[in-house]
N, C-alpha and C positions, 0 to 999 in steps of 0.2 A: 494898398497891400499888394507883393507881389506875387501875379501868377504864379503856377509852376513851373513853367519854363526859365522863372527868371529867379528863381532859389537856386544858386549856384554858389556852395561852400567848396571853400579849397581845404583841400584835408594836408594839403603837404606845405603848406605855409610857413615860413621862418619862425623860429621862438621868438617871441617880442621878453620874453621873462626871462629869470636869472635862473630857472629850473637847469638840472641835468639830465634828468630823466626822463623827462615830459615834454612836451609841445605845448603853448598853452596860449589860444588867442580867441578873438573875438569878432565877427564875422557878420555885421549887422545886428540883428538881435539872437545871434545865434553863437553858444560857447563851443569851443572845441578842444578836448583835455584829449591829444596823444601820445599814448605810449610809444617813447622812444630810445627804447633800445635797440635795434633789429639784428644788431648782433649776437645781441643774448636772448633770442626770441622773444622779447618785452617780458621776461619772465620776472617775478618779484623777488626783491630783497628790500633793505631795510630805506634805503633812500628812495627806490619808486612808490613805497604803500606810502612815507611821509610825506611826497610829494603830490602825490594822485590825490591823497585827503586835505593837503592845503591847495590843492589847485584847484579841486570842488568848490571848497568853502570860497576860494578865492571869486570865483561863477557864481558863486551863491548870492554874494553881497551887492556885486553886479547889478546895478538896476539895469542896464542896457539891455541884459541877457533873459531871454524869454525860453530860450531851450537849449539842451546840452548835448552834445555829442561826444561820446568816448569812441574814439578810434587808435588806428595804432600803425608802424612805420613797419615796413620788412615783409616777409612771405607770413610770420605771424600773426596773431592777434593778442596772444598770450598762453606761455607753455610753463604756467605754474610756475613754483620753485624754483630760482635761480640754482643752480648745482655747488656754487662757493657758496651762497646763502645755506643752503641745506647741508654742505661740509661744518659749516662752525655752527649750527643748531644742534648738529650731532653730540656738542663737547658742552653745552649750557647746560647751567643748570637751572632746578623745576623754575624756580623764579625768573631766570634770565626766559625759557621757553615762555611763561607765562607774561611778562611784558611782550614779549613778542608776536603771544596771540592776540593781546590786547589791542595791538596796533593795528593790524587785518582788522579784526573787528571795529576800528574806530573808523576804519576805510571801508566797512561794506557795509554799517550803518549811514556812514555819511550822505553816500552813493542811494541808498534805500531810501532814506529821507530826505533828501535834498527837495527843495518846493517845488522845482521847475522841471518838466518834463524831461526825461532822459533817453537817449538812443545810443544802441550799441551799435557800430559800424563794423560788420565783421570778415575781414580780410581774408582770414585763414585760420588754423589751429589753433583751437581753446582747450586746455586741458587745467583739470585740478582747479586753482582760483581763479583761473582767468574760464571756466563755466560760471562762477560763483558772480565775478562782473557783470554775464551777461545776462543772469539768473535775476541780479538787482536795479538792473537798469528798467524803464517801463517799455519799453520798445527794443526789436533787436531783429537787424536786418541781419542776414551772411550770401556770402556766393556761395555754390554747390558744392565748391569742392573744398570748404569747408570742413574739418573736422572736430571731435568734440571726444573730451573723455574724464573722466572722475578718477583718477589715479594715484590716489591717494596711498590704498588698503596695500598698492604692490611696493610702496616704501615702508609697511610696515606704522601706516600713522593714521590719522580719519579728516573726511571731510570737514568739520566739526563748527567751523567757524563759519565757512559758507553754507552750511545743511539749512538753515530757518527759508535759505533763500531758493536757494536750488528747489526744495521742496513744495514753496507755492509756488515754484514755474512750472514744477515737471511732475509732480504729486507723488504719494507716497512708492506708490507701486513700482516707476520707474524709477525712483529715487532708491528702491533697492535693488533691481538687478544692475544699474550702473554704476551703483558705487562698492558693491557688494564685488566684481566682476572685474571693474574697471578696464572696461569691453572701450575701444574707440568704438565711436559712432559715428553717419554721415547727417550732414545738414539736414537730407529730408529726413530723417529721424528724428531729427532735435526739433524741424518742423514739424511730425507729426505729434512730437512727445507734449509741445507748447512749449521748449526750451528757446525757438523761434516763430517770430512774424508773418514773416517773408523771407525768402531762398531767389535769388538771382542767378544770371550766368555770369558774371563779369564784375570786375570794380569798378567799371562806366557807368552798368544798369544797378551796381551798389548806389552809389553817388544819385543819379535819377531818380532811386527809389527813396532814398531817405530824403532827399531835396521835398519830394511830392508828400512825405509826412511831415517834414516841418511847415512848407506849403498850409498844407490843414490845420494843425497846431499854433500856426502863429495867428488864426485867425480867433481863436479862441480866448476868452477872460481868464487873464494870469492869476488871478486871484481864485477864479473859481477852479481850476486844474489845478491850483495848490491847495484848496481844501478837497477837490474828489481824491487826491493822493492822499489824503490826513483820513480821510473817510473808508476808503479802502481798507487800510492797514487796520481801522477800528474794528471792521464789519466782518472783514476777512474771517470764516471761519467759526464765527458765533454764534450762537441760537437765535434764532429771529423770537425774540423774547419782549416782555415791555421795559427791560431797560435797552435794548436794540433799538427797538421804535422808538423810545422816546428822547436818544440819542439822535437817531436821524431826525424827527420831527423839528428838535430844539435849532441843529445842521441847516434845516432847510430854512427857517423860518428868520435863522440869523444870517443868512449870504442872501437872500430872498431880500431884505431892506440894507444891504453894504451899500457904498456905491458900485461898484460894476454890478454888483446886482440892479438893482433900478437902472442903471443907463442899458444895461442890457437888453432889458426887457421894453424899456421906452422904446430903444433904437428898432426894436422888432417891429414893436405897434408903430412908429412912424416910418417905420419900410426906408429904415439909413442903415449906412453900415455904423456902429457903435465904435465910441472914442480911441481904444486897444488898438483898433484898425485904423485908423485915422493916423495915429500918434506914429 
């Protein structure tokens, strides 16, 4: 396994894929899905949400890949709505808007559910969906001078597609004066709100610090990080009730005899490092 000094992904790395929009490679056991546009501040239309949700899936199937990283090309991270995209949304009709939101949403479930640990690498400006990215990722580093904002209400339209998610990052309360508002806000904000990790100075000490989290995470059973994400999203929110417990009891008792269960737990009691780590 390697140190942390020697977890060094390249975020600027050539597309190996037939994307346009994206970046999309693999990096040891480690994905990396970049938004590339930096012209149009990685902002969404109809070709980067189709691409971003088949370049997921495309990570997903991936056995090589133990963990994800969304990052993105330019001074941005992602500034919402493409402005041509939101010209011709203007002239759709309900049906044409409502496949539309359909597609977001198959891209922020995808993103939400994906098995494998997720981190957001955060350059610069997130606004509108591109908060709702980093809202659904598990992880989400930024530099300071970062910003962030819910900007929805000032075109006249709503959060709506990203709100389930925004909401378990940043909770109810602040999920209404920011979107209510659509106030920018700074990283340590979003830091203090939980809409972030960790707040850096730099995309040197960005890069360092998500190195030193995949560091940790790779040391972990993929199998079990993909049921504590399945477990999460059950538990999230619920009554600690006896169909709760007996949901978790049923949880523990069936990854408890998996195999990485058992070799996990072998590898503990004979004081090795376990096969995940090895392999």
């Amino acid at each position: 396994m390697p140190s942390v000094q020697e977890v060094h992904v390249n975020f600027q790395s050539n597309d190996q894929s037939n994307y346009q929009s994206i970046l999309l490679e693999v990096d040891g056991a480690v994905g990396i899905l970049t938004l590339n546009k930096a012209d149009r501040h990685n902002a969404f239309d109809e070709q980067l949400i189709s691409e971003v949700t088949a370049g997921l899936r495309e990570l997903e199937r991936n056995p090589r890949v133990r963990a994800v990283v969304l990052s993105s090309t330019g001074k941005s991270f992602c500034a919402g709505a493409d402005l041509n995209w939101t010209k011709r949304a203007a002239t759709y009709t309900q049906d044409e808007n409502l496949r539309d939101a359909n597609q977001f949403a198959e891209l922020m479930r995808t993103l939400n559910e994906l098995s494998k640990p997720t981190l957001a690498r955060v350059q610069g400006p997130a606004y509108g969906g591109g908060v709702g990215l980093i809202a659904a990722c598990d992880i989400a580093v930024a530099t300071y001078d970062a910003l962030f904002a819910l900007t929805e209400v000032k075109l006249g339209i709503l959060p709506a597609v990203i709100s389930p998610y925004v909401l378990a990052a940043i909770g109810e309360r602040y999920s209404r004066r920011y979107m209510l508002s659509a106030e920018r806000f700074s990283a340590a904000e979003a830091y203090r709100i939980g809409l972030l990790h960790e707040i850096v100075p730099g995309e040197e000490q960005l890069d360092e610090a998500i190195g030193e989290i995949l560091d940790s995470l790779l040391k972990n059973s993929p199998a079990a990080q993909a049921e504590c994400k399945s477990l999460i999203r059950l538990v999230a929110g619920q009554p600690i009730d006896e169909t709760t417990i007996a949901e978790t009891t049923q949880r523990i008792t069936r990854v408890r005899a998996s195999p990485e269960g058992r070799e996990g737990l072998n590898a503990f009691l004979e004081k090795r490092k376990p096969s995940w780590i090895n392999s």
